[in-house]
PLY file of the C-alpha trace (Angstrom):
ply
format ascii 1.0
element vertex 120
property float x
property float y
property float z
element edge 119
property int vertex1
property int vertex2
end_header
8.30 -1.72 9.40
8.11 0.28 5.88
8.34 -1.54 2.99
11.92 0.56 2.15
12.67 -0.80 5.28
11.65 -4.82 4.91
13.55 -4.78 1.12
16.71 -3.03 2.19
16.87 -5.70 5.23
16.05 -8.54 3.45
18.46 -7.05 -0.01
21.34 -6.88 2.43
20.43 -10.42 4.17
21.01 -12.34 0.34
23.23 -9.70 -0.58
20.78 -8.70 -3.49
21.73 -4.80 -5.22
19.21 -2.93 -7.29
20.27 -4.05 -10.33
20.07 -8.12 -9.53
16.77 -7.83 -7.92
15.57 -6.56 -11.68
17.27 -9.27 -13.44
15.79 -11.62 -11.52
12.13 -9.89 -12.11
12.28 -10.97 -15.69
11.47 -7.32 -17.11
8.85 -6.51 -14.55
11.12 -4.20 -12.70
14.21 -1.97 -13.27
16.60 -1.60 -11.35
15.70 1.74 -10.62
12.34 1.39 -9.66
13.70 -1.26 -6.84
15.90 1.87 -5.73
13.23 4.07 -5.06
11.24 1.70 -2.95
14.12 1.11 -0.97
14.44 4.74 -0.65
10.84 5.00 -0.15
10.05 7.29 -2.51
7.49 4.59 -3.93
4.19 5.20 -2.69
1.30 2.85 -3.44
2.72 0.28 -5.71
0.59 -1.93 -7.81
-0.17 -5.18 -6.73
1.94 -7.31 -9.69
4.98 -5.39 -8.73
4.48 -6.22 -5.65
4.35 -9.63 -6.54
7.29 -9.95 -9.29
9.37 -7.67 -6.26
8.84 -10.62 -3.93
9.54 -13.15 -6.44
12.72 -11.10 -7.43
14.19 -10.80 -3.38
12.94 -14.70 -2.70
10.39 -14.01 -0.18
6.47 -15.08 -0.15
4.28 -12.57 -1.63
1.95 -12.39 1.18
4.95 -11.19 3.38
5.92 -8.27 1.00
1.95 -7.49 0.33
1.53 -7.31 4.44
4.21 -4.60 4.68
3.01 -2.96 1.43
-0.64 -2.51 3.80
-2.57 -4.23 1.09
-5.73 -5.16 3.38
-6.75 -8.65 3.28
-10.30 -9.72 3.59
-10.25 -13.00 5.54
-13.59 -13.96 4.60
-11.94 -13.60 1.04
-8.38 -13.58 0.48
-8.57 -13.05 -3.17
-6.09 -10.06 -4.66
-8.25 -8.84 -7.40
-5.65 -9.48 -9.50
-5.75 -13.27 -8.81
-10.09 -13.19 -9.52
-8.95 -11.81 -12.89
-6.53 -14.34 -14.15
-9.20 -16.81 -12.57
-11.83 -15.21 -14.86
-9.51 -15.95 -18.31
-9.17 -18.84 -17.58
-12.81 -19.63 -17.02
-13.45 -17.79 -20.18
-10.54 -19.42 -22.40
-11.39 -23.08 -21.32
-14.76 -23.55 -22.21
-14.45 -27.33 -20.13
-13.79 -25.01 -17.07
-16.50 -22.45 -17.92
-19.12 -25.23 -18.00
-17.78 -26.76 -14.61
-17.72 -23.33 -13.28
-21.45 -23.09 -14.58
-22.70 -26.41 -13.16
-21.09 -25.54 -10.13
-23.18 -21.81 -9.95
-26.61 -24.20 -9.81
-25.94 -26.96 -7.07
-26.00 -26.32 -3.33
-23.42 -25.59 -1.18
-22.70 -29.25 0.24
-23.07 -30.64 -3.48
-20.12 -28.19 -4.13
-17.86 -28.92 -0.81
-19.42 -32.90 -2.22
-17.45 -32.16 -5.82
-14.18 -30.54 -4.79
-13.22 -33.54 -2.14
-13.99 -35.88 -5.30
-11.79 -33.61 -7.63
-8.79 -33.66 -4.86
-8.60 -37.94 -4.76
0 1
1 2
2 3
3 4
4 5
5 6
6 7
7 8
8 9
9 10
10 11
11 12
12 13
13 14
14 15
15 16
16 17
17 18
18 19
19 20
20 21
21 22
22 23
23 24
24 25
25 26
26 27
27 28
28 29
29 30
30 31
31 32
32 33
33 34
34 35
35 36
36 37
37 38
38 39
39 40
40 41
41 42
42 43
43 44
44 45
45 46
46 47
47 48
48 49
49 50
50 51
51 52
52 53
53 54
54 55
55 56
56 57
57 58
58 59
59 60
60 61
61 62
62 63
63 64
64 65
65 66
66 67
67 68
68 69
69 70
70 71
71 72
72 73
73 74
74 75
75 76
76 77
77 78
78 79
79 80
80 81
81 82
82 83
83 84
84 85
85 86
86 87
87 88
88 89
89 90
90 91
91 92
92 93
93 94
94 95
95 96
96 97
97 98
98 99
99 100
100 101
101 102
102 103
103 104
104 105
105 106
106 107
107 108
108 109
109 110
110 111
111 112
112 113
113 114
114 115
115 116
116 117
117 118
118 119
């Protein structure tokens, strides 16, 4: 299945046009932009619309990313997109930036040791 395909099927399912879908992206598409990749005239779109387009049609990102083809690593399922925001926050919160710096020098089981402690 296409992505033109997956967005028209799941449009006409919630009985979603163009114009809604874009609305309900909060500016991060138009309403013309959703018509083309229903047309499939869009080819290779970016990750983030990706995103906001499966936020916009109510479905989970990974679902709309899998049709897309975006390859996912299983050893590490991070969109590079994701490691980025992770990185400003790191840099922003300087309490985070020095966990994220202890964390760099203790071994592996002192690590697995500190995240079950942070869940309770």
């Amino acid at each position: 299945m296409t992505l033109a395909e997956y967005c028209t099927r799941v449009m006409s399912e919630k009985k979603l046009i163009p114009a809604e879908v874009a609305r309900r992206s909060q500016g991060s598409l138009t309403a013309s932009y959703v018509s083309k990749i229903m047309r499939g005239e869009v080819q290779n779109p970016s990750i983030p619309k990706l995103k906001a387009l499966a936020r916009a049609i109510g479905v989970e990102e990974n679902a709309v990313l899998r049709v897309a083809g975006v390859e996912f690593d299983k050893e590490n399922p991070w969109p590079a997109d994701t490691i980025v925001l992770m990185l400003q926050k790191i840099v922003s919160d300087p309490d985070l930036g020095e966990l994220v710096k202890v964390a760099m020098n203790k071994k592996p089981e002192q690590i697995r040791a500190a995240i079950r402690a942070l869940k309770r």
